[in-house]
C-alpha positions in Angstrom: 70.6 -5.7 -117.5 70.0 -6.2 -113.7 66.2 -8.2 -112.9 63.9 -5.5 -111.0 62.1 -7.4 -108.1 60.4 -6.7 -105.3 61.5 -7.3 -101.6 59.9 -7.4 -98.9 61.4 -7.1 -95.3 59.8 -7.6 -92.1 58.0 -4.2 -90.3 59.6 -3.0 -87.2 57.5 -3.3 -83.9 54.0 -1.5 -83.5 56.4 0.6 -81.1 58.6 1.4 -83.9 56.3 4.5 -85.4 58.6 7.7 -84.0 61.8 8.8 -86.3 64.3 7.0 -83.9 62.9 3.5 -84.3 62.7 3.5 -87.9 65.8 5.0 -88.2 67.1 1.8 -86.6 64.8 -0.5 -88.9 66.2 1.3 -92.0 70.0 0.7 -91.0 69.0 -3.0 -91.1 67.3 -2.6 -94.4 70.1 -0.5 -96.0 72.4 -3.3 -94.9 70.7 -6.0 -96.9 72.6 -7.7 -99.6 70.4 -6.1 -102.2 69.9 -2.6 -100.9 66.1 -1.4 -102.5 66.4 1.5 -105.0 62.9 2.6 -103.7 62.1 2.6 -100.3 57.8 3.2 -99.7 56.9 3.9 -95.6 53.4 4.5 -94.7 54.2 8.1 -93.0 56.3 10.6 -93.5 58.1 10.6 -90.0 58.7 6.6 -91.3 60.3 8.5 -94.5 62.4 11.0 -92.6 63.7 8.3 -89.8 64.5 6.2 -93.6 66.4 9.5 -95.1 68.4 9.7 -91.8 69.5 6.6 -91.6 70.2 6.3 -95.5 72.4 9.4 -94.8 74.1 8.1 -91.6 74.9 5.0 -94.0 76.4 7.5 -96.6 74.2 7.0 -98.6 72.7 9.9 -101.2 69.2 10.9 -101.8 67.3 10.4 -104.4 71.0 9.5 -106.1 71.4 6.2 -104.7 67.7 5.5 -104.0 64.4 7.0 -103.6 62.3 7.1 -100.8 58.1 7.8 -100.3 56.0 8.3 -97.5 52.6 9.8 -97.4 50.5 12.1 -94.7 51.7 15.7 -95.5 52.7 16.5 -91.9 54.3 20.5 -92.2 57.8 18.9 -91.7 57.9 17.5 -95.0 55.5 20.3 -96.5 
């Protein structure tokens, strides 16, 4: 039975905030060792840049992992 744990990795620049750049920040993330299950971003344009790049990775969500952001902007409504 795998050992749940939480990992951390470094935030992307202050600069970092619009789709694009967290797209690029996810990639790296995705391509960690231990690829998270659950990915939480503080925004939901942080969520959608994650989704994109989890889908440019071919990757499948929620099937290979969830992800959660938070501010209800109509995009995501």
């Amino acid at each position: 039975m795998p050992t749940e744990t939480i990992v951390t990795f470094p935030m992307p620049s202050p600069d970092c905030g619009a789709i694009g750049g967290w797209f690029q920040w996810a990639q790296a993330l995705l391509q960690h060792t231990r690829r998270p299950t659950v990915i939480l971003v503080m925004g939901d344009r942080l969520a959608i840049g994650t989704i994109r790049a989890s889908k440019a990775s071919s990757l499948s969500v929620p099937h290979d992992g969830a992800i959660v952001g938070f501010d209800d902007i109509p995009l995501t409504a």
